[in-house]
N, C-alpha and C positions, 0 to 999 in steps of 0.2 A: 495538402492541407496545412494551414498556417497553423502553429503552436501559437495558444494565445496570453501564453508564459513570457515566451522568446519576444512578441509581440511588444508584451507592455513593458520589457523589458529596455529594447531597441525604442521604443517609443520617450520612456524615460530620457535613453543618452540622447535621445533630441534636443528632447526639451534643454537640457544640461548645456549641450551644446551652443544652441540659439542662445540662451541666458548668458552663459560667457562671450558670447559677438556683443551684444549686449552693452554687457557692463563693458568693453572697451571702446564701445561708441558712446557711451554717456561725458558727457562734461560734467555735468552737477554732480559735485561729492556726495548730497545726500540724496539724489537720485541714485549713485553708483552704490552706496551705503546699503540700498533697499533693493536691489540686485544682487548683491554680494547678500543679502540675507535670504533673497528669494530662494538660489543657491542652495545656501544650508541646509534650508527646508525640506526642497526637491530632494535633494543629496539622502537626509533622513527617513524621508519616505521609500528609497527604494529599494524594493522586494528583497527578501532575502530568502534562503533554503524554506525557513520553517514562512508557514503566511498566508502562503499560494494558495491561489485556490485549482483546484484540481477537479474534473470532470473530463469525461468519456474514461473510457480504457481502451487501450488500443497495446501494439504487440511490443510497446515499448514497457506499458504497466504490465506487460502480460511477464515478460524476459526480467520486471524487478520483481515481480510475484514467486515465479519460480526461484529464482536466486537467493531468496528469504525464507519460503519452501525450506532448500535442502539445505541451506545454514542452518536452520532450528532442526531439521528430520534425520541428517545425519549420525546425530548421538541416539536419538529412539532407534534407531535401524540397527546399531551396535550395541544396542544396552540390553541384556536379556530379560532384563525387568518387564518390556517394552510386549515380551510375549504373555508370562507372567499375568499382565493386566488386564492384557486381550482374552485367555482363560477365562479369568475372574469375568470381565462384560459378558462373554457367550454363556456362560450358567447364568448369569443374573441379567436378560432381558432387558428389565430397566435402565439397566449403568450404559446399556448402547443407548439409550433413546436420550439419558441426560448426559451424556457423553457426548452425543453429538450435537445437542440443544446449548449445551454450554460451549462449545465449538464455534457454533455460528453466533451465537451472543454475544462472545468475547472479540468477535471478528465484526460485526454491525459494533461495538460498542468501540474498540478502536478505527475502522472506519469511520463512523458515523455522530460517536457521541463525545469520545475522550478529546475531540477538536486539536487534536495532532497538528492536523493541516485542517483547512477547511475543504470538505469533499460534496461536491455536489452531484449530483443523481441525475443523467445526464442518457435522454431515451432510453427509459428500463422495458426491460424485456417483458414481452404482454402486455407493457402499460405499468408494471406491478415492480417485478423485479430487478434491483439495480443490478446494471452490467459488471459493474464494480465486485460487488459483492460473489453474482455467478462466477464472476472469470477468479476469482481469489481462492473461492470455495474447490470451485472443478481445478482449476491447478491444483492445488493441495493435494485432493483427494486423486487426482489420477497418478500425481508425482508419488502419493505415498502407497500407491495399487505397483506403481511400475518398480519401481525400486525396491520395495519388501519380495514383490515376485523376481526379478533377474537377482537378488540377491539373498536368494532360497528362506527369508525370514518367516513366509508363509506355504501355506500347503494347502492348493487347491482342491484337495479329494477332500477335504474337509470342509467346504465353503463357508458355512456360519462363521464358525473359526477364524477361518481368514479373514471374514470380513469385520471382526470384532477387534482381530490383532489388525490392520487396516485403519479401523477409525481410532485407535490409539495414536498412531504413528499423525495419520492424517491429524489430529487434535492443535499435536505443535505445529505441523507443518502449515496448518492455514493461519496460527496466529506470528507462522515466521512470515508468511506471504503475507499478511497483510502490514506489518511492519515495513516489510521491504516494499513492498508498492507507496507507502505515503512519505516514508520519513524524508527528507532533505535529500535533495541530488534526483529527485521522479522527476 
């Protein structure tokens, strides 16, 4: 499958190209003049880091998801705070539900609205859901299930619990993964 990044990138140094054959085939100065400006222009226009427009996800948005992931989740996994908070959610039912709602709202909002990159929504799952968003969310949230458990920061004979101290962890780690999926070098 062609990258259609890589594409209009390679497409660009065409053009670039052909215009500089170009301008050494011109005789008229001010024909060469408006070459050599055409030039500029091309030159100006092309793509850089931030711009792009970005659609599907595939195992390469998947591997900068993660990466962003456990950049932001590694300090929640060592901070005992991180339990602390997860307590406080499982007594107070609510703080999981806005917990997790502000979770995925800060994650559609740099996705989708803060126009970082420009990200397009590209065959959503059902019809509804962008793959984007599922593959950002489910990394998070399994990255911050797997790594609290091999690194004894939960305790499954308690399951609410875990899952309270889980979606704390998970909170940064979807807003590391979704960082890391859009910013410059995806």
């Amino acid at each position: 499958m062609t990258d259609p990044d890589r594409t209009s990138d390679a497409d660009l140094e065409d053009l670039l190209d052909e215009l500089e054959e170009l301008e050494d085939a011109v005789d008229d100065p001010h024909e060469r003049e408006q070459v050599r400006e055409t030039i500029r222009v091309a030159r100006r226009v092309q793509p850089s880091a931030f711009g792009r427009v970005i659609r599907g996800f595939d195992r390469h948005d998947a591997a900068e998801a993660l990466v962003g992931s456990v950049v932001f989740g590694i300090p929640m996994l060592v901070e005992g705070g991180t339990l602390e908070i997860g307590e406080f959610v499982a007594a107070n039912p609510t703080s999981l539900v806005v917990t997790l709602a502000g979770a995925v709202g800060i994650v559609i909002g740099l996705l989708y609205v803060a126009e970082i990159q420009q990200v397009e929504i590209h065959r959503p799952l059902f019809g509804v859901i962008p793959r984007r968003l599922a593959g950002v969310l489910g990394i998070s949230f399994l990255t911050a299930t797997a790594t609290m458990t091999v690194w004894g920061r939960v305790d499954w004979a308690e399951p609410w619990l875990a899952v309270c101290q889980v979606s704390v962890t998970f909170t940064a780690m979807a807003i590391g993964a979704a960082l890391g999926d859009i910013l410059p070098g995806s």
